[in-house]
N, C-alpha and C positions, 0 to 999 in steps of 0.2 A: 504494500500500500504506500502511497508516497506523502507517507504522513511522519513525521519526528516524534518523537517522544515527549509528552508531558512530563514535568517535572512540578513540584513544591514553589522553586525559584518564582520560574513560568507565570504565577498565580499570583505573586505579592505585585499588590496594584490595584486601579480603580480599572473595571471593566464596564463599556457601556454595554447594555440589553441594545444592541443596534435600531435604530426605527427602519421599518420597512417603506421607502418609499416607493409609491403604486402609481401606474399611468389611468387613463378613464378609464379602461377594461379592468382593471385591477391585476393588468400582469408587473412585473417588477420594472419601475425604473430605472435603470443598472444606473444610467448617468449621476443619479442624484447621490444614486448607494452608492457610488465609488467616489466621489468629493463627502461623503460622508465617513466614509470608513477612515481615506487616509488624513481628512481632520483632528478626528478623532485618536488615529496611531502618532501625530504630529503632534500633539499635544502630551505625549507622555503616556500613554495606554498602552498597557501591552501585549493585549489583547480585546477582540471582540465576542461577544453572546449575541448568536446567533437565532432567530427566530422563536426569542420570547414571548413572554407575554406580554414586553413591553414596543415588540416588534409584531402584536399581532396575529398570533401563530393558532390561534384557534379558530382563525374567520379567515386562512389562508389555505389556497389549493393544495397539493404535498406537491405539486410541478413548481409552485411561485419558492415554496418552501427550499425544494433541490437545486431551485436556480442562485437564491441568495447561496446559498453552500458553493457551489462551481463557483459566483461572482467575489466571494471572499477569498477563496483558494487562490485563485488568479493574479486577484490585488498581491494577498502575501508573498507568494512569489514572486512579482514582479518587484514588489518593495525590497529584496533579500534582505532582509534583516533577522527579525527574531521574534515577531510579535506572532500570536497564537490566537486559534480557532475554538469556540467551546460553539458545538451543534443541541438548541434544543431539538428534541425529535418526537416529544412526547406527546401520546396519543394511543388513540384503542381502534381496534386490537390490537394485540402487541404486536402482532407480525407487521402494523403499521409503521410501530415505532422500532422495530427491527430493521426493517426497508428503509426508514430514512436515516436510522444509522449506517446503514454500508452506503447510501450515496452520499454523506458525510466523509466516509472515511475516501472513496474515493474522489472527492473534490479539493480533499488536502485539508481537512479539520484535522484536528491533533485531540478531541475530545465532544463526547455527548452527554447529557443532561436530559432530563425528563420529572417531569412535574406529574407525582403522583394522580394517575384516572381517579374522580370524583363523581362526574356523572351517573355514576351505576349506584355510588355510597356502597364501593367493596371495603371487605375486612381487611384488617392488618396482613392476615396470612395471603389472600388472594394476590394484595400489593407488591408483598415481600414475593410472590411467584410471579411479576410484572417484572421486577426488579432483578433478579436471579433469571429469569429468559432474558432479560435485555443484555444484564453479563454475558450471557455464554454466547447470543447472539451479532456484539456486537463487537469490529474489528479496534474499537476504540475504548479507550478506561470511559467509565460511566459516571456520571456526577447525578445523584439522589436529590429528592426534594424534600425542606420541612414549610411548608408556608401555608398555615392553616384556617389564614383567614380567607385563601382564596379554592382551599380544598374542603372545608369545614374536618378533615383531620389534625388531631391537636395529641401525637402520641406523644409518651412519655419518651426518657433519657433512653433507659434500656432498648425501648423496640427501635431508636432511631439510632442506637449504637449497633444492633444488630445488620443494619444497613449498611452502617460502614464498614461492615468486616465482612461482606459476599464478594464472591470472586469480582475481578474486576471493577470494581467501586472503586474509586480514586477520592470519592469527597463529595460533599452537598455543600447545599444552597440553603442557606437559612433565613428564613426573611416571617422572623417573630420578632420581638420586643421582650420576650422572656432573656435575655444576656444570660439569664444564669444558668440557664440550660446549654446554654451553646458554652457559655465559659467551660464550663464539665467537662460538654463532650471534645472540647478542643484538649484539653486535658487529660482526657481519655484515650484520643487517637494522636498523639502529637504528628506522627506523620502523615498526618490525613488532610486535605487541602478544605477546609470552610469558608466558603465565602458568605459576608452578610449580605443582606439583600433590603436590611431597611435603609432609607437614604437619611430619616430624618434624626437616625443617632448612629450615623457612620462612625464619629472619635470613638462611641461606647464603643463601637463592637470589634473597634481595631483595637484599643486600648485593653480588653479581654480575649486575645487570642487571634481573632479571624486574620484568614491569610489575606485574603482582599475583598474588595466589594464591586457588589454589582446592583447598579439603579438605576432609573428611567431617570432623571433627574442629569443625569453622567453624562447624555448625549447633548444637550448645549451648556450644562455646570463644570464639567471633566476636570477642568483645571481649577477652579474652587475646589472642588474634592480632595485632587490632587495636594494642593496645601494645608487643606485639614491633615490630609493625612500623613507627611513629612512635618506639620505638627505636630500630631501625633507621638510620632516614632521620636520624635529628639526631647520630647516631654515637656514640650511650649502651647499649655492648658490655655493659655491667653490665647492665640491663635487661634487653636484648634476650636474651642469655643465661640470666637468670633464668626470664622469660616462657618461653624454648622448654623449659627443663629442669621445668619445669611442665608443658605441652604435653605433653614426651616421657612423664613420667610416667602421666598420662594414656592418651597411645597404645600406652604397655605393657599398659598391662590392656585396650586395647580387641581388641589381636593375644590376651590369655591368655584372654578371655570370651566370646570365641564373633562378634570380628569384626562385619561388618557389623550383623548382625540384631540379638545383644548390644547394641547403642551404637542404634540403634533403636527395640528395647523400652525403654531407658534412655531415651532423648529421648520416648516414649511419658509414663512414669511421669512424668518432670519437666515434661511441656506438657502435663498432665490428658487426651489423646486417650482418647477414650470406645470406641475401635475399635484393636484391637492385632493388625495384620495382616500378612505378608509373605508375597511370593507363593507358592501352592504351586511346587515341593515341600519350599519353605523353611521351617522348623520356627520356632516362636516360643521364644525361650528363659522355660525357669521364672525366676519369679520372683527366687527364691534366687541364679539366678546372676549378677544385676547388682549385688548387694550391693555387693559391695566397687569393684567398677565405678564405682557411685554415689559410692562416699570414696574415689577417686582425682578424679571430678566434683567434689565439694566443695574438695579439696585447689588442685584449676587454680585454682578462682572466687577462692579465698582469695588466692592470688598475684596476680591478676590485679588484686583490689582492692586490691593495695600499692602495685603497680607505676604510674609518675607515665603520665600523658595522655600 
């Protein structure tokens, strides 16, 4: 497969959940994706997340899905550098998310992820045999999910520690507010790669173990993150506090203006895309309503340019 090896290294960093930019048809953009991605690697990322659910991924074709994967691969190589591919692929049947792992691994992703099936409301054990085919199935290490506000699963330390010690598991995504559960289990697996997934206490969760983060917020914030979190790690509480209550500010108007799509068409108007699409039967927000949206955007950048390297 012409994929590299994941490593721990690899992981320490802000990743953006990439957005999916879509033409009228709703098939992929490439133009917009590729000034998106390598903004995003130019700014310090070193890596991208791949057809999340901050990209999308549940109201996309599994073709628009395979294409972003070949359009990422492409970039990376042609960048040669070192930045890395993490493929969400998840989805039911499993043989779903098996099939878009191996066009993952053939498009040059170096890792897959899958957000526990919720729609059926299966049990712990069905999931943990989702989890376990997806290993054996897939040519890439596997990144598990804990995020139970958006799966209404909310397991304990044990059964999510049980996750990370199936074959080929590499690490999860954790995107709770419980720290002290994910403190544990960072503690638990020290060579196990955890990324947080909340944006609005990125310091906490870097400050208790997690190898990096990954948030929808990262794709026009990246380098506000970025300096929280080189806050972070030299232990300049000042900073790092500054930076997130900037963030947080931000993320307030992204919950009051319409969420995902809102911060979308926003990242739209700010990266000139010529195409302002989201899937049916997701509405595009007016214009009007990203107004003040946008000067809470100005407001982050502004901090972010205070705030020291």
């Amino acid at each position: 497969m012409p994929t590299a090896l994941l490593t721990k290294d690899d992981c320490r960093g802000i990743l953006a959940p990439i957005l999916t930019p879509l033409r009228d048809d709703e098939s992929l953009d490439e133009g917009a994706f590729e000034a998106l991605a390598h903004r995003l690697f130019d700014e310090g990322q070193p890596g991208l997340y791949l057809t999340g659910g901050t990209g999308e991924a549940y109201a996309l074709d599994d073709a628009v899905r395979a294409a972003v994967y070949v359009r990422a691969g492409r970039i990376v190589r042609e960048r040669k550098k070192s930045e890395k591919l993490i493929a969400h692929v998840g989805g039911v049947p499993t043989r779903r998310a098996a099939s878009l792992a191996r066009a993952a691994a053939e498009a040059g992703c170096h890792a897959v992820a899958a957000m526990p099936p919720h729609g059926g409301k299966y049990s712990y054990e069905e999931l943990t045999a989702y989890y376990s085919a997806l290993g054996a199935a897939s040519p890439l290490p596997v990144f598990v999910y804990h995020i139970p506000e958006a799966t209404g699963y909310d397991f304990d330390r044990a059964k999510l520690s049980r996750w990370l010690e199936l074959p080929n598991v590499m690490g999860m995504k954790f995107t709770s507010l419980d720290l002290y559960r994910m403190e544990r289990l960072c503690a638990l697996h020290p060579e196990t790669v955890i990324f947080h997934g909340n944006d609005q206490v990125l310091m906490l969760g870097l400050s208790v173990g997690a190898t990096g983060a990954i948030g929808s917020t990262y794709n026009l914030l990246g380098g506000l993150a970025i300096k929280i979190m080189h806050a972070v790690w030299r232990n300049d509480l000042a900073s790092a506090r500054r930076g997130q209550g900037a963030l947080n500010h931000f993320i307030e108007g992204f919950h009051a203006h319409g969420g995902l799509r809102a911060f979308k068409a926003l990242a739209a108007k700010r990266l000139g895309w010529k195409h302002a699409v989201s899937p049916a039967p997701g509405r595009w927000p007016a214009p009007e309503a990203v107004a003040e949206f946008e000067g809470r955007l100005e407001a982050a950048l502004a901090v972010a340019g205070e705030l020291p390297e």
